[in-house]
C-alpha positions, 0 to 999 in steps of 0.5 A: 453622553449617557443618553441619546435620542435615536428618533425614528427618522434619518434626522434623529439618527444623523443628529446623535451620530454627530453628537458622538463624532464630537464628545466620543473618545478612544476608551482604550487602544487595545480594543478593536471592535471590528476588521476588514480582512481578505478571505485568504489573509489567514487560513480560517480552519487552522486558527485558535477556535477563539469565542468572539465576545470574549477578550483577547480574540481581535488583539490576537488576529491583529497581533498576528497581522503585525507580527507577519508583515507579509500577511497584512497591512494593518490600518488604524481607521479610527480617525475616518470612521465612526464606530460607536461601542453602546455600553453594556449596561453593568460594570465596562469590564465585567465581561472579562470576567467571565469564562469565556473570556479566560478561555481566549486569554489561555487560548491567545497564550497558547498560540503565540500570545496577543503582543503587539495586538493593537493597530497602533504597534 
């Protein structure tokens, strides 16, 4: 749906959220929107200095939890969770083009790429 009413109820919100769990879809496997991970998974101060809001940043911590498989478990919860991306207003792909974007996908490349950077690899 292209537009929601939110209402300023619980009510309101339970309806437009039922709405999107029914007519919502993946838009794309390689987009992960949000993790759950410990503090120890990855030693924080020694990781690419990537810009979150930019690609490429969650395909290159999720292809790095696949590709050490003593670091992580990684789970896809896309069927048990309700996550709702809003639109951004202009063109979908419009922020990949922007520099900070190019920056994590040089920074990504640099630093072992983002293959296997989807929770479904």
């Amino acid at each position: 749906p292209d537009e929601l009413e939110w209402g300023t109820d619980g009510e309101g919100m339970d309806k437009a959220l039922a709405k999107l769990a029914e007519t919502g879809h993946t838009y794309q496997t390689n987009a992960e929107d949000y993790f759950a991970v410990s503090k120890g998974l990855f030693e924080w101060d020694k990781l690419p200095d990537f810009i979150v809001g930019g690609v490429a940043f969650d395909n290159w911590f999720v292809g790095k939890a696949n590709r050490d498989k003593n670091a992580a478990i990684v789970v896809d919860a896309s069927d048990a969770i309700l996550a709702v991306h809003q639109n951004h207003g202009a063109g979908r792909k419009d922020s990949h083009l922007q520099p900070k974007s190019q920056y994590n996908r040089n920074l990504a490349v640099k630093h072992g790429s983002w293959s296997k950077g989807r929770v479904v690899d």
